[in-house]
C-alpha positions as CSV (number, residue, x, y, z in Angstrom):
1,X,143.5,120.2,85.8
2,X,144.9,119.0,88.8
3,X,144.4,115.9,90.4
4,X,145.2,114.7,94.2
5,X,145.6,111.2,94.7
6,X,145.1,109.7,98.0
7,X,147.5,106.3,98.0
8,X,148.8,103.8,100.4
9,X,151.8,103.5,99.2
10,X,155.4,105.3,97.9
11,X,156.3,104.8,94.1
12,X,159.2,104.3,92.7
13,X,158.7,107.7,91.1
14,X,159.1,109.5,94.8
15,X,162.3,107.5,95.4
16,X,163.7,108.7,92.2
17,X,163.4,112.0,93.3
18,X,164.8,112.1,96.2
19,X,168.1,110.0,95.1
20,X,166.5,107.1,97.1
21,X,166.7,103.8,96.3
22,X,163.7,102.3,95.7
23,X,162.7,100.2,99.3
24,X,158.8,99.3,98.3
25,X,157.9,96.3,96.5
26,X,154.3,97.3,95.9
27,X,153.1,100.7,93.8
28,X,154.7,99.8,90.8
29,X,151.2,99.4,89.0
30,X,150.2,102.8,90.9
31,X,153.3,103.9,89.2
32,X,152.5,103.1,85.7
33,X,149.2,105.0,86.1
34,X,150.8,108.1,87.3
35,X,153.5,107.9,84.5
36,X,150.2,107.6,81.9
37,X,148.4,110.2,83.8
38,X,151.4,112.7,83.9
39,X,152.3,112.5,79.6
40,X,149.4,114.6,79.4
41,X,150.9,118.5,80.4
42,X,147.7,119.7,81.3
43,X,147.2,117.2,84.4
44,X,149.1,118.3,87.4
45,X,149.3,115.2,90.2
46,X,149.2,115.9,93.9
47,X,150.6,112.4,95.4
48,X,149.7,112.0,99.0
49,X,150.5,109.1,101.2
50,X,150.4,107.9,104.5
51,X,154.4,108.8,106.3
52,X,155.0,106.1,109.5
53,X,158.4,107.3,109.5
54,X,158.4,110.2,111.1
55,X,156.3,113.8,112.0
56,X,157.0,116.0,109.1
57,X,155.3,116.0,106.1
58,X,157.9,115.1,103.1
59,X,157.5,116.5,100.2
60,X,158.9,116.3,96.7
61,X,158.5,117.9,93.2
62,X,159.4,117.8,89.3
63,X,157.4,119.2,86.9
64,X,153.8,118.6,87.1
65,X,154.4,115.7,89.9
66,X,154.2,116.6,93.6
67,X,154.2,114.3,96.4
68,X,153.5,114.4,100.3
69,X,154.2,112.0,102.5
70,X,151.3,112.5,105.8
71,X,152.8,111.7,109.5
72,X,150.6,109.6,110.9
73,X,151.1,106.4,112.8
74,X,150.2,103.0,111.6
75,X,147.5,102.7,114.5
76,X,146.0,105.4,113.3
77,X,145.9,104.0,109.6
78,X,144.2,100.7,110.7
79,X,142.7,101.7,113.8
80,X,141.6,105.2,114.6
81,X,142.3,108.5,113.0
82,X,140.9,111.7,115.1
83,X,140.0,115.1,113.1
84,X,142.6,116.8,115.5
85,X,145.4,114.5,114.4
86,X,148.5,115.9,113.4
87,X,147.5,113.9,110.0
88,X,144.5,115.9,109.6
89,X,145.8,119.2,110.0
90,X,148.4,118.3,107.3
91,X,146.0,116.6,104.9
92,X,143.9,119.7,105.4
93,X,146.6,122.2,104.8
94,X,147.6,120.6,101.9
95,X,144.1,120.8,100.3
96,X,144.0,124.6,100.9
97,X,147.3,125.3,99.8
98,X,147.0,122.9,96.6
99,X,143.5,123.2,95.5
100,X,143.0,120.6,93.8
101,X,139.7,120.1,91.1
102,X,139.6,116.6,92.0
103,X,140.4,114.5,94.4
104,X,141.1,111.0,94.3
105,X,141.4,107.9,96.9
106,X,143.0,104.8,95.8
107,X,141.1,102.3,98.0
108,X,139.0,101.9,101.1
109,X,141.0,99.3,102.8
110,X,142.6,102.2,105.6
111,X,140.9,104.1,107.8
112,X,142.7,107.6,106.5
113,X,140.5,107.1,103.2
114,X,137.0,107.6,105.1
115,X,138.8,110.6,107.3
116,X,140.4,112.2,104.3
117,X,137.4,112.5,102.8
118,X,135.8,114.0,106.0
119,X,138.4,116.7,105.8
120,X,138.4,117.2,102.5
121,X,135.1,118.1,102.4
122,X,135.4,120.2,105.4
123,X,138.3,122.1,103.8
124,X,135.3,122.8,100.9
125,X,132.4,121.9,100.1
126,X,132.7,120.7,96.6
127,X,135.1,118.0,96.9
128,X,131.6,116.0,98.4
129,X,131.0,115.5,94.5
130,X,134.9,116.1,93.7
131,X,135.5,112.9,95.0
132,X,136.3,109.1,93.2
133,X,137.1,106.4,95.1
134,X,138.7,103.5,93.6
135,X,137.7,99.9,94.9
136,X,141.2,97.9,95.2
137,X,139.8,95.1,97.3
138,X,137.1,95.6,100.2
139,X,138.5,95.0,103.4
140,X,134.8,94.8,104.3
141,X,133.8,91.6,102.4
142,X,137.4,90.2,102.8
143,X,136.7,89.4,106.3
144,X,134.4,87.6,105.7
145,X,136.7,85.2,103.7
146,X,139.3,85.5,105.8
147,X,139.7,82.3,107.4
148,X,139.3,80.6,104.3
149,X,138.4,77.3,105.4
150,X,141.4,76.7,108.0
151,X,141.0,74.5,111.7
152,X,139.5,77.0,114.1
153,X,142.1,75.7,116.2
154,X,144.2,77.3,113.8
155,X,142.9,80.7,114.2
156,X,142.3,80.7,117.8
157,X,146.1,79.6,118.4
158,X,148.6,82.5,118.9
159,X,152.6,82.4,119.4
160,X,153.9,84.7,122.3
161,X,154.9,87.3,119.9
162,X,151.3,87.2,118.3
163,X,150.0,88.2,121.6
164,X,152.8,90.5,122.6
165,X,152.3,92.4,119.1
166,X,148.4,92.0,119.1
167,X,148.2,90.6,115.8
168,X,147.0,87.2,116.3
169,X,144.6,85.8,113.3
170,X,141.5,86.5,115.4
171,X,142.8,90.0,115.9
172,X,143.8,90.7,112.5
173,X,140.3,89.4,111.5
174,X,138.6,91.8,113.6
175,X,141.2,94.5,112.3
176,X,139.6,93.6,108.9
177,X,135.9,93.9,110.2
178,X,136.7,97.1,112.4
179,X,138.0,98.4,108.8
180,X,135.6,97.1,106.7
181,X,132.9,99.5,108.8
182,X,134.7,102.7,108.3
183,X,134.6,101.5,104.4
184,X,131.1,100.8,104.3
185,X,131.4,104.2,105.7
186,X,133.0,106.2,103.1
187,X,130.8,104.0,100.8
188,X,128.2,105.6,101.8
189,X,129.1,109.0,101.8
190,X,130.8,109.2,98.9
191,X,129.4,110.2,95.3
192,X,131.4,108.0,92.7
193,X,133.1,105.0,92.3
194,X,135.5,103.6,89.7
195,X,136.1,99.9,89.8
196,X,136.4,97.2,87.6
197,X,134.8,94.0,88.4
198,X,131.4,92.9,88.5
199,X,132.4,91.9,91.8
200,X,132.9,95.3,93.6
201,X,130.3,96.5,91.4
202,X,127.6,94.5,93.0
203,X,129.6,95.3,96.3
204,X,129.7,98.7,96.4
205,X,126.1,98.8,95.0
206,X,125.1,96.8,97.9
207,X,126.3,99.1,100.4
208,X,125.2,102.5,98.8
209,X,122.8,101.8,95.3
210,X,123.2,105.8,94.8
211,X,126.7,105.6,93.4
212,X,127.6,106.6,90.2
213,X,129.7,103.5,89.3
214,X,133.2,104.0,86.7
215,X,134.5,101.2,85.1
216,X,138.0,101.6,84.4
217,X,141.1,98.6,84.0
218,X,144.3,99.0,86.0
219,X,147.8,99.6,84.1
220,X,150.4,97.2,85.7
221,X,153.7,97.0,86.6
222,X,156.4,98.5,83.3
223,X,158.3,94.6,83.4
224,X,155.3,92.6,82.6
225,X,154.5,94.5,79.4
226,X,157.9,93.0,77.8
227,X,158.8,89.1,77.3
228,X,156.8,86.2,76.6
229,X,156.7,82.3,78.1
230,X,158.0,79.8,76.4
231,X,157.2,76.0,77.2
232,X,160.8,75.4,76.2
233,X,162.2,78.3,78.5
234,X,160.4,77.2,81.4
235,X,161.2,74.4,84.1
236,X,158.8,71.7,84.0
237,X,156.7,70.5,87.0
238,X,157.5,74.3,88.3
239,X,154.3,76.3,90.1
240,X,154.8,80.3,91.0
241,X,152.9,81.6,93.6
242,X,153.0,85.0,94.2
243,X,152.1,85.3,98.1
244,X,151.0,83.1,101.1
245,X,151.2,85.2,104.5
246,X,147.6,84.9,106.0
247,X,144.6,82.6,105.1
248,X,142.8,84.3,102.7
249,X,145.3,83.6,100.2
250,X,144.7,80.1,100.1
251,X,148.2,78.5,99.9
252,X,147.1,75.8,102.3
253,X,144.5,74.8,99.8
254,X,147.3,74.6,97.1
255,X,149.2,72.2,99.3
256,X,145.9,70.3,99.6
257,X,145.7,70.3,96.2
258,X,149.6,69.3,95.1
259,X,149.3,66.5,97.7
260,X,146.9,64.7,95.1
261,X,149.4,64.6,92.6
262,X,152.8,64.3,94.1
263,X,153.6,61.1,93.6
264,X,153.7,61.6,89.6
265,X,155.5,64.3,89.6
266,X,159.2,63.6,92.7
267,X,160.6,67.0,91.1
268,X,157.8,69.0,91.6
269,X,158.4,72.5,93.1
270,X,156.4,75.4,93.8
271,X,157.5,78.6,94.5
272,X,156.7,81.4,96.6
273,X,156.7,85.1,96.6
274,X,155.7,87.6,99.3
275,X,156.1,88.1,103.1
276,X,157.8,85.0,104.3
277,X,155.8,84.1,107.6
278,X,157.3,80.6,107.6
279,X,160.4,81.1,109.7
280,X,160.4,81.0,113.6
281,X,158.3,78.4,115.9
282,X,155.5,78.5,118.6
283,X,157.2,81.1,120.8
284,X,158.6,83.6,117.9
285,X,156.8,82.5,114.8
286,X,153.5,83.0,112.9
287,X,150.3,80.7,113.9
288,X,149.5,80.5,109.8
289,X,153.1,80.1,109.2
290,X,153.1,77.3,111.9
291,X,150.1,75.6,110.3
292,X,151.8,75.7,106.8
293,X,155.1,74.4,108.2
294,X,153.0,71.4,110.0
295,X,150.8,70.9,106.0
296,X,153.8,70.6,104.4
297,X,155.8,68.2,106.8
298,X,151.8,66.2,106.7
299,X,152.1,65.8,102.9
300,X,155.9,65.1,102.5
301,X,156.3,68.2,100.9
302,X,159.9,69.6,102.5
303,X,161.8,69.4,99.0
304,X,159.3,70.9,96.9
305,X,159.0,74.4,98.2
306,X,161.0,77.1,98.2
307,X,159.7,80.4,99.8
308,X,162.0,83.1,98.2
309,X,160.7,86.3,100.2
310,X,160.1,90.0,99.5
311,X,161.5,90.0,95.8
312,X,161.3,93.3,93.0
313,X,159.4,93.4,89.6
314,X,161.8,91.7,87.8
315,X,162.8,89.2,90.0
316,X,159.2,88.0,90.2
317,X,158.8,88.6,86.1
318,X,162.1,86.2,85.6
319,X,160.5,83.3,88.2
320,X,157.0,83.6,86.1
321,X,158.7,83.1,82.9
322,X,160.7,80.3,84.5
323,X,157.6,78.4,86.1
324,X,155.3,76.0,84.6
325,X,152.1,77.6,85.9
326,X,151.0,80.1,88.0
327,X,148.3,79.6,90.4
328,X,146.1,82.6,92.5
329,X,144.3,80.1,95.0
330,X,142.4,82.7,96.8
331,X,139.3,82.6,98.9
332,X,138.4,85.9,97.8
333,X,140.1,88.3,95.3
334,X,139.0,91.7,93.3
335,X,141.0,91.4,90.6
336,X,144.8,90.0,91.3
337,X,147.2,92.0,89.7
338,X,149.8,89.5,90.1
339,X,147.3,86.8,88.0
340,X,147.0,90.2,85.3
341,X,150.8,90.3,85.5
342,X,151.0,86.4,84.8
343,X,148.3,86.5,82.1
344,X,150.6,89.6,80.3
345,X,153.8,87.2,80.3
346,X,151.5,84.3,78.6
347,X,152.5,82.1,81.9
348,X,149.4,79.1,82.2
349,X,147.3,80.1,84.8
350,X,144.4,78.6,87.3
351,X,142.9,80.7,89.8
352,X,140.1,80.5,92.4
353,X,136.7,81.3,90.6
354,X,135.7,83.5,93.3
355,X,135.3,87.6,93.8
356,X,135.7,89.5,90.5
357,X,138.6,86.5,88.8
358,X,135.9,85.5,86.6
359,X,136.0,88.9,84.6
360,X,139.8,88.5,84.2
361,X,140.0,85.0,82.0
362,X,137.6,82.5,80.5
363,X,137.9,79.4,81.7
364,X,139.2,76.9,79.5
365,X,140.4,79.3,77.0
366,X,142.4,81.8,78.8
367,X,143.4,79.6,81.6
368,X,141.4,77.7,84.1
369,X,139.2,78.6,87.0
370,X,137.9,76.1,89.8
371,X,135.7,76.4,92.9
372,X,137.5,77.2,95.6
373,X,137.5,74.4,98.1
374,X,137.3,71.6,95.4
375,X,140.8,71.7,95.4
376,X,140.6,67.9,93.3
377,X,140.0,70.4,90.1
378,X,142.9,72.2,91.1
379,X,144.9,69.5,90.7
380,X,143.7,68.3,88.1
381,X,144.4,71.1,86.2
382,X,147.6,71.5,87.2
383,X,148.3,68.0,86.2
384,X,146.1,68.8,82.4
385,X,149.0,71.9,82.0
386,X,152.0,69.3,83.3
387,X,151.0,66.8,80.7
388,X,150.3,68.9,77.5
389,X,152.4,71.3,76.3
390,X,150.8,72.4,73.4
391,X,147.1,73.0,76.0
392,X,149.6,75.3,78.2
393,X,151.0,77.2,75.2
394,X,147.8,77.9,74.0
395,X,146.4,79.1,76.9
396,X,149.1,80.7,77.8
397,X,148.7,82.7,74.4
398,X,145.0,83.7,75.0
399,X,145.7,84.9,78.3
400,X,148.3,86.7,76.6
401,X,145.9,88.6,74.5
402,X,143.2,89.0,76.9
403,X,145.8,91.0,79.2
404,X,146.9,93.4,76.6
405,X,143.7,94.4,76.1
406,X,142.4,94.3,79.7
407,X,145.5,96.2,81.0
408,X,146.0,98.3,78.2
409,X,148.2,101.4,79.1
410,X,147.4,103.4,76.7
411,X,143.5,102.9,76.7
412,X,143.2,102.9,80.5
413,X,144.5,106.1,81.0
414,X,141.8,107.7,78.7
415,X,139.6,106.5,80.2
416,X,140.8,107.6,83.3
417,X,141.2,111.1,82.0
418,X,137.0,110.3,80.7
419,X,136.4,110.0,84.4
420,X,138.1,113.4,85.5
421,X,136.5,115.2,82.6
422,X,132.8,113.8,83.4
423,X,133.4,114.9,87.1
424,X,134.4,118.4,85.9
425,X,131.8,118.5,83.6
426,X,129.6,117.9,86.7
427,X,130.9,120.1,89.2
């Protein structure tokens, strides 16, 4: 059986290859899947990606893995992708030249899924009910959360360099509603969904209630599935969060939140993961990065937050382990692997009861979930896991055993290979 995926991203796999060293921080969960997926020698995986390096396809190949990296430009990724593209024509030459029985797209969120699709089908006919689209998170739905309760004077600022590179908030908001038509789009024309929420079930139900709807978990990243927190091991008063760099994210309603409870704890500190938008000013900077700069001098929080970048698997897995708690303070969320990969450590979590989180963890038992703009329970919370040890350890260990099962490599990619087989059966 051979499957192509369609992805937005290179995995580690690729770089190891090509005697690369691994530049991605993100894939490494698409990673695990493909490692699953390609134990079983009957499955051969066609890996296609988007290339915004340059204009040849690159290709690579061991065993029953082979990958292509598509030319296409970012523009055309997020903002229009024309049949006559240089992309297409590759996209489609592949197709014919690989033939695969299935073909699979890894989320809606870029325009290139929908026009994939388009081509596939144009290539042949049976890849209309060859096709499964997985829901990662629905651009669609997320713009609609995407000013997550910031000052409008917030989002209708823009630094000089915002405007010079047209991605000011309002911009990228629209980039998100542009996106989220071409998804409702696909949606539409597509035959099958997998997901895994109840979330982007109802979601996806809403925009086309003809889809045949999968249900099947993700496999994360390889660190998480090794090591265990340990009240003892970790440094008290310590938050992790594992990205800030727009709104919807919420780390301004974390802020909001840690302001309540300060003064108890001086050492406080609360890391952060991800893009780091927080350098620069009002001529060079970022407007949600300005606006976090100005929260943070507002609540006297200078000495308690330490923004520590684009970091790998295991330097995030060693700052989990490390932290008190980890907070996902979303405004909208699927389900976030980095809460999974939290919950798989046995770290104390919170997170934002919104989108799909509620499916991940019970609250009270597995860690704690709270309304998203009462950020009071937040803190409070945070201050329940501070003060009792023995609550956060045993949360910490139900979360534990929630996330084996949930993310279960093993399990996952049966069902997985379920899927495949039922859309064979159905050909």
């Amino acid at each position: 059986m051979k499957i192509l995926w369609i992805c937005n991203v290179v995995i580690p796999r690729i770089f190891k290859i090509r005697g690369e060293e691994n530049s991605n921080y993100s894939g490494g969960w698409l990673d695990g899947m493909a490692e699953s997926l390609l134990k079983k020698k009957y499955i051969e995986l066609v890996y296609c990606y988007p290339n915004y390096v340059n204009n040849n396809i690159i290709d690579a190949h061991e065993d029953n893995f082979y990958s292509y990296g598509i030319p296409m430009k970012y523009d055309e990724a997020i903002k229009r992708l024309n049949q006559n593209s240089l992309a297409i024509a590759c996209f489609k030459e592949i197709v014919a030249k690989e033939k695969p029985d299935i073909i699979h797209i890894w989320g809606t969120e870029f325009i290139y899924s929908l026009e994939f699709y388009k081509a596939a089908v144009a290539v042949n006919q049976q890849y209309k009910s060859n096709t499964a689209v997985s829901i990662q998170g629905l651009i669609g739905i997320c713009a609609k959360h995407y000013d997550a309760g910031i000052p409008s004077c917030v989002m209708n600022f823009a630094t000089l360099s915002e405007i010079k590179g047209m991605c000011t908030l309002k911009m990228l908001k629209r980039s998100f509603e542009y996106r989220g038509k071409k998804e409702e789009e696909l949606l539409k024309l597509i035959e099958r969904v997998i997901g895994r929420t109840s979330w982007d079930r109802a979601c996806s139900n809403l925009i086309n209630s003809n889809l045949k709807y999968y249900v099947c978990n993700e496999s994360l990243r390889d660190s998480f599935y090794n090591g265990a927190w340990k009240v003892e091991n970790c440094r008290l008063h310590q938050i992790f969060v594992s990205q800030a760099s727009y709104p919807l994210k919420g780390f301004h309603k974390l802020l909001e939140a840690v302001n309540y409870i300060k003064a108890d704890y001086p050492d406080l500190l609360i890391k952060v993961a991800g893009q780091n938008i927080f350098e620069g000013n009002y001529i060079k900077g970022n407007s949600y990065g300005n606006y976090i700069k100005r929260l943070i001098r507002n609540y006297n929080l200078d000495k308690n937050i330490i923004f520590m970048g684009m970091i790998n698997a295991e330097e995030i897995k060693k700052i989990m382990l490390e932290s008190n708690v980890f907070v996902c303070p979303s405004a909208i969320e699927n389900s976030s692997n980095s809460l999974g990969e939290a919950m798989l450590l046995g770290v104390p979590c919170i997170a934002s009861n919104v989108g799909g989180t509620q499916d991940m963890l019970e609250h009270g038992k597995e860690g704690f979930l709270y309304p998203y703009n009462e950020t009071y329970r937040l803190a409070d919370y945070i201050r329940r896991i501070f003060n009792d040890k023995q609550l956060a350890c045993d949360i910490g260990k139900s979360a534990k055993k929630k996330a084996e099962i949930t993310h279960d490599r093993t399990k996952n990619n049966e069902v997985l290979c379920s899927i495949y087989n039922d859309i064979m059966k159905n050909r």
